[in-house]
N, C-alpha and C positions, 0 to 999 in steps of 0.2 A: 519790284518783284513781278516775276512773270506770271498767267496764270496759273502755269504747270510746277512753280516752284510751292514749295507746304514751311510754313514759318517753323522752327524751331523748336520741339518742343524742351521745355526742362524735362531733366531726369527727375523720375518718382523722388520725394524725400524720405530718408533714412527716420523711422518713427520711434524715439525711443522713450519711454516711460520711468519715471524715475519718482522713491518717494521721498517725503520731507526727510532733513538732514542728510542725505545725500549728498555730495556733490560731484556732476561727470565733467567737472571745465576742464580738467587737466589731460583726458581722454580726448574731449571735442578737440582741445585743440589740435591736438596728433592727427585727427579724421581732417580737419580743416589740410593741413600740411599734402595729407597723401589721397585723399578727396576731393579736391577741390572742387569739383561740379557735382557733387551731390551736397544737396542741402539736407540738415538733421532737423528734424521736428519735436519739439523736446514735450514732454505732457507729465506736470507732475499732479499723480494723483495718493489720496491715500492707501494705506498697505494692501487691507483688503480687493479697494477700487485696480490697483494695477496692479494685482495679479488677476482678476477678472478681464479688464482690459488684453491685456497676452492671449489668453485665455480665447476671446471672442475675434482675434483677427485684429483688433484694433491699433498694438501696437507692434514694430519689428522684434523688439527685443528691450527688456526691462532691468532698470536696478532697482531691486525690490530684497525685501528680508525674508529671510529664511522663518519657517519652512513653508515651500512652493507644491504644488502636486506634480510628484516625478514621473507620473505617469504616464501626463502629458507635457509637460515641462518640460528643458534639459536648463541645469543650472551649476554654475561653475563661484564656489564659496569665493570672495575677493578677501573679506577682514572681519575679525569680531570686533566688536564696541565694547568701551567700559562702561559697563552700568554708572548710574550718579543719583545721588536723592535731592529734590531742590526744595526749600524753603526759605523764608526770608532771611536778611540778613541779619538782624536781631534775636535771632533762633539760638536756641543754648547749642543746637551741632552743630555752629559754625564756630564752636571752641574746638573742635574733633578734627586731627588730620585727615581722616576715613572714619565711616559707618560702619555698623552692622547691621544684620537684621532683627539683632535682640534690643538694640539700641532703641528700633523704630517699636518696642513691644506695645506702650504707652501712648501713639499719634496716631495718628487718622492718616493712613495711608488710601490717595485716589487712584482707582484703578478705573481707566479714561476707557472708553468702548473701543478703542486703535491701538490698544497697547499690544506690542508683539514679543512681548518678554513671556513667557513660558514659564510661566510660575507655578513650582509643586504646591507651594502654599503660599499664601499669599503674607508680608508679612504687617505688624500693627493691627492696629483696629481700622475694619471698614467703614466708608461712608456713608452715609444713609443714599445716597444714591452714585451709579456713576456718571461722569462726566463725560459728553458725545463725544467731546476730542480730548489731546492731548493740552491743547488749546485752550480749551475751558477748561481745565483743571490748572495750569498754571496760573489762570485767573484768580481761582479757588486757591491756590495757594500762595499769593500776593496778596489777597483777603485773612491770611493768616488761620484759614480754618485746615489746614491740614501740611502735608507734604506730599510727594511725587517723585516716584522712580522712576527715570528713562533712562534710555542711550546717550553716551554723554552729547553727540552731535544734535537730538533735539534740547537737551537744557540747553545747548548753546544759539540753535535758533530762534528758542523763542524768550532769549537774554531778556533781564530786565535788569534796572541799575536795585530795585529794593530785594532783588531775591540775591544766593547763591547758591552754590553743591557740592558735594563733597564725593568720591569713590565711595558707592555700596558693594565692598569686598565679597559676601557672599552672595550673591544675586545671580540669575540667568543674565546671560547679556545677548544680546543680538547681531545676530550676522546676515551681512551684507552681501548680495551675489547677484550674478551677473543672468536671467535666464532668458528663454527667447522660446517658441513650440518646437517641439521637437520635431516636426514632420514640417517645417518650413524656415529648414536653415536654410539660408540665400546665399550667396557669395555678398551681399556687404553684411550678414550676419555673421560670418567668417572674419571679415575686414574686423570688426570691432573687436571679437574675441581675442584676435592676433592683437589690436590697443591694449587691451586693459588688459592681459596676459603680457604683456614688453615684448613683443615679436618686433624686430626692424622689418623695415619694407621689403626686406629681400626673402624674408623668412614666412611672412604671411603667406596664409593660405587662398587667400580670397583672389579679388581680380588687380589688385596689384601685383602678385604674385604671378597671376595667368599672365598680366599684360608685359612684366619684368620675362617672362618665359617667350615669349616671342619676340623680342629683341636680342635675345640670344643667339648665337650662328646655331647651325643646327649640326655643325660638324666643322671637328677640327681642320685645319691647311694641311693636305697631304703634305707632307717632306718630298724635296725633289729627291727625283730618279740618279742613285749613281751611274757614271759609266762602266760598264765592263772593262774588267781586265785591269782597275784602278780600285785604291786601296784608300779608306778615307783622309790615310797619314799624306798618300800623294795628293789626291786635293787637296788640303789646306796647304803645303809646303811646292806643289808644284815639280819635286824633285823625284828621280826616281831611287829606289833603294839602292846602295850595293851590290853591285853585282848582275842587276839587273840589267835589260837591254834596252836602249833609246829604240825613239822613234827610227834615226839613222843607223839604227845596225850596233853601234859601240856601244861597250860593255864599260857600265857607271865604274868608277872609280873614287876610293874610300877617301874622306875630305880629310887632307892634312891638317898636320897638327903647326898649329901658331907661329912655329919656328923655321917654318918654310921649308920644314921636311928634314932638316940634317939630323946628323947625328947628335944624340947629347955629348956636351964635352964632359 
């Protein structure tokens, strides 16, 4: 390397914030595909934490649960979750296809400080205290002292073989979305939206889209120039009409018929 040459730099990473039970592999891997030199930096935090994180610059764009502040936000709903209630396996509701919430009238229902279900009321009896996470309260309820409403993707991340769950039919349930600030959409902010939206590479908005736009012609092949005084039928055929006059002066004559011109007998 010369003095005057400057190494390489990497491209910034794509920062994206994502919380428990979520999963973005099937999106990454799409960015990997149409990406390939920008690297993602993945950062999962709790609900609270990353929509703060957004919030403060920290991240590019976030898969977080609803609801986001729209104000400064822009957020695009991807799915709702089925609520689930979890308790041990031994529990008299794992005789129950689905729950209710009149079912839970008589348990100790935890309501964990991270919980994002939006509840008018809450339902059962509360516990004398709540639990910091979602986390410790699955604890809490693998101890057999209560149950636990979530989103069925956290009963399933924080699986245990002695617990199960069942659909809490009437329950808020939680939705999943896509958000990013609204006063710093990027072009690879674009890039992603176009992922997790099914845009093909042709259809994104971002800098695939830009870089696919300039390998474009930027204008159709003029059609050659006919000659004067020639008809498109004579160029392709070469011949002149009926009637018409040659270059030599003689006047075309009409192309006989099959039979070398006689009469019919």
């Amino acid at each position: 390397m010369t003095e005057t040459e400057q190494p390489e730099q990497s491209p910034a990473p794509f920062r994206l914030v994502y919380v428990p039970g979520v999963t973005p592999t099937k999106w990454l891997r799409v960015w990997e595909e149409r990406l390939p030199d920008v690297p993602v930096e993945l950062l999962q935090h709790a609900p609270a934490d990353g929509r703060a994180l957004l919030l403060s610059g920290g991240a590019d764009a976030g898969l977080v649960r609803l609801p986001v502040d729209r104000t400064v936000l822009s957020a695009i709903p991807l799915y709702t979750e089925t609520t689930v209630v979890v308790f041990p396996k031994d529990h008299w509701l794992a005789a129950a296809e689905e729950v209710t919430a009149a079912d839970l009238a008589e348990e100790v229902v935890f309501h964990p400080q991270d919980d994002t279900l939006d509840w008018p009321e809450l339902p059962g009896r509360p516990a004398f205290e709540r639990p910091a996470t979602t986390g410790d309260a699955i604890e809490l309820v693998a101890a057999n002292v209560g149950v636990l409403a979530v989103p069925q993707s956290l009963a399933r991340l924080h699986h245990r073989r002695d617990l199960t769950y069942r659909t809490l039919v009437d329950a808020p349930q939680s939705q999943v979305a896509l958000a990013w600030p609204e006063d710093a959409t990027t072009d690879l902010v674009e890039e992603f939206i176009g992922i997790v939206r099914g845009r093909t590479a042709n259809s994104s908005r971002g800098r695939t889209a830009a870089a696919e736009e300039q390998r474009r012609p930027s204008a159709k092949k003029p059609a050659r120039p006919q000659p004067k005084g020639q008809s498109q039928s004579q160029q392709r055929t070469g011949r002149p009409k009926p009637g018409q006059r040659t270059a030599g002066g003689r006047t075309a004559q009409p192309k006989r018929g099959g039979n070398g011109g006689g009469r019919k007998k």
